[in-house]
C-alpha positions in Angstrom: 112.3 105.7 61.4 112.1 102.0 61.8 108.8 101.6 63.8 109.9 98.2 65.2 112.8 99.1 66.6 111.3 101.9 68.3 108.6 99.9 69.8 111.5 97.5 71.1 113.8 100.2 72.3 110.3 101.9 73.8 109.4 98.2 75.3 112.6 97.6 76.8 113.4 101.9 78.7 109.3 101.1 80.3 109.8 97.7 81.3 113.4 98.5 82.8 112.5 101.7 84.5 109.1 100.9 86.1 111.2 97.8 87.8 113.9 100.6 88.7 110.8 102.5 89.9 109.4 100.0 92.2 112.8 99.4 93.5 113.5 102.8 94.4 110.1 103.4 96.0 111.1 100.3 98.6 113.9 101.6 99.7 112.9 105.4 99.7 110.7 107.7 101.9 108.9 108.9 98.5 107.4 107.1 95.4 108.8 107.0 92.3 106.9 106.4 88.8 107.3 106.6 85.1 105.1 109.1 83.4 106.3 109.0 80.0 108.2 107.2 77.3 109.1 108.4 74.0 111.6 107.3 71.2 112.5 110.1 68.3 115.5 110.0 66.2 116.9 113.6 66.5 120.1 115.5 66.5 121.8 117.1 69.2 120.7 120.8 67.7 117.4 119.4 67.7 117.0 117.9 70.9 118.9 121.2 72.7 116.0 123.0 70.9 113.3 121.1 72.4 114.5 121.4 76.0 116.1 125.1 75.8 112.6 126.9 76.2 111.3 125.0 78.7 114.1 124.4 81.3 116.9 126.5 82.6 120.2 125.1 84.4 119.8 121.4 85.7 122.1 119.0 86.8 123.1 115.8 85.3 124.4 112.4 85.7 125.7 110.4 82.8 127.8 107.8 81.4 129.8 106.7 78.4 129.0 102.8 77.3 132.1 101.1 75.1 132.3 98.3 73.3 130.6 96.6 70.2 127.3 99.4 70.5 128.7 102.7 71.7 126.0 104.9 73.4 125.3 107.4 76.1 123.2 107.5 79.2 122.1 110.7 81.0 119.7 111.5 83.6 118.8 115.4 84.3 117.4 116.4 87.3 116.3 120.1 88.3 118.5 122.0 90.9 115.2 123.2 92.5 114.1 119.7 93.3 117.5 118.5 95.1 115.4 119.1 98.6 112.5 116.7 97.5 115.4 114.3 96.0 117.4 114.2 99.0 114.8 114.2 101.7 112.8 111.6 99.3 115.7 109.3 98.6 117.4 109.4 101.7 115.0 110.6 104.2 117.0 114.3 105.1 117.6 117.0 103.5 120.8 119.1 101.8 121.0 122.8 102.8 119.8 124.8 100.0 123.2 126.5 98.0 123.4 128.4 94.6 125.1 125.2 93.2 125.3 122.0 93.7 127.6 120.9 97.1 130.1 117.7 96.8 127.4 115.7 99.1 124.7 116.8 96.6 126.9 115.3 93.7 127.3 112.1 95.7 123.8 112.0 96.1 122.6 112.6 92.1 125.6 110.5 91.4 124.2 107.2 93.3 120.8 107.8 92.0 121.6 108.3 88.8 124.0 104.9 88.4 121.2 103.0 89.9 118.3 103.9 87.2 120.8 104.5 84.6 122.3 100.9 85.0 118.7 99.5 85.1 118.0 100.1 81.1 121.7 99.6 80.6 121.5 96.0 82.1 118.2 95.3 79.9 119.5 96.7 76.5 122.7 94.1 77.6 120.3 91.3 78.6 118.4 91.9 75.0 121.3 91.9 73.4 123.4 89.4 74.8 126.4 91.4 75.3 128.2 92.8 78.0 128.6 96.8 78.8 131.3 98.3 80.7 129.6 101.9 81.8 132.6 104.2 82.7 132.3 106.3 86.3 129.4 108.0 86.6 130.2 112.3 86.1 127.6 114.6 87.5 127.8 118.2 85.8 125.7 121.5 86.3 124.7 123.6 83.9 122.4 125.2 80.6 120.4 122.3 78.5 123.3 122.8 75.6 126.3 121.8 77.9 124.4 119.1 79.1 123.2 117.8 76.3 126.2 118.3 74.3 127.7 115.9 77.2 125.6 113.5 76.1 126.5 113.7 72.5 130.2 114.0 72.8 131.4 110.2 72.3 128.7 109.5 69.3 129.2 112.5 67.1 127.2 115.5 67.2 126.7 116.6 63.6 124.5 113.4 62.9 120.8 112.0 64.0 120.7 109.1 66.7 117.5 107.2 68.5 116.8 109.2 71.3 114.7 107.3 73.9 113.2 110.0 76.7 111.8 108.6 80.2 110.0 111.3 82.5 110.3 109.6 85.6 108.7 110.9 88.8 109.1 111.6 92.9 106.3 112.4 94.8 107.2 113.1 98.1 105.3 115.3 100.9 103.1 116.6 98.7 105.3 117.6 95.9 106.6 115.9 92.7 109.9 116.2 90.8 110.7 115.1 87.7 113.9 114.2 86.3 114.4 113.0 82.7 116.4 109.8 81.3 117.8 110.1 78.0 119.5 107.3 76.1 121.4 107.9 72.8 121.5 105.1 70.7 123.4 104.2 67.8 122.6 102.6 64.4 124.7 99.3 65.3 122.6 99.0 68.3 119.2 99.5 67.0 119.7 97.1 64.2 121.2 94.4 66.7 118.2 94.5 68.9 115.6 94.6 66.0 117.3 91.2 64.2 117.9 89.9 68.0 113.7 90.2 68.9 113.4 88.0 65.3 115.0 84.8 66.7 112.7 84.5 69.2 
């Protein structure tokens, strides 16, 4: 693993998301925060393996990036934690249902394009290159499905940087936490580690 690019890929998902986070606290009953930051190159068995014993079914938002450096965004929140997320974000609550409703969707949908755009319009900004996200798509289900979502466009047989943000809610006395993850792609990584040499 090439220590300085994960230390820029690492730089630029902290920087991005605590602005996100800041942003999101203004304009929501509750406070948002990032609690973690990692950057591993794994496979998608790998990665399925990691979350599989310590989560059951979540929900998701993610989207496909095209263009010169494919990658993938995803955010995965808990269903358990749409009541804090709703009444947090928007100051009311959903009614509680087995599975998500189409408001709910809405909801993790919105949230989801704004702090998944935020570290998309930094890695753009680093690079110098524009991304076209497609429409956001919020699914329900096991880690595997989800995370196989995420893989889909990039190929999941091989290894890819992984970057993992924990970010935070805490809101009446409870906290959620709901987990970026950003695939990135050899093209990409090399870009933005001979794009922070010229300056």
């Amino acid at each position: 693993m090439d220590s300085k690019a994960s230390r820029i890929l690492e730089s630029i998902a902290l920087l991005s998301l605590e602005k996100c986070a800041v942003k999101l606290s203004r304009i929501s009953a509750g406070k948002w925060s990032v609690s973690d930051v990692r950057v591993t190159t794994r496979s998608m068995e790998e990665t399925i393996a990691d979350h599989a014993s310590s989560r059951g079914p979540g929900a998701a938002v993610y989207f496909e990036i095209a263009g010169e450096y494919p990658f993938t965004a995803m955010i995965v929140f808990r269903p358990e934690d749409i009541d804090t997320i709703s009444r947090g974000f928007l100051g009311f609550s959903f009614s509680k249902l087995p599975s998500l409703s189409q408001a709910q969707e809405l909801l993790l949908s919105e949230l989801g394009n704004i702090i998944l755009n935020s570290i998309v319009s930094s890695l753009s900004n680093s690079l110098k290159r524009a991304f076209l996200p497609s429409a956001p798509k919020c699914v329900q289900g096991e880690p595997r499905f989800l995370l196989e979502a995420l893989w889909t466009s990039l190929g999941s047989a091989s290894q890819h940087r992984l970057v993992t943000v924990a970010l935070d809610l805490d809101f009446d006395k409870a906290v959620t936490r709901s987990e970026v993850l950003v695939l990135i792609p050899e093209s990409m990584e090399k870009a933005l580690t001979g794009a922070s040499e010229l300056y």
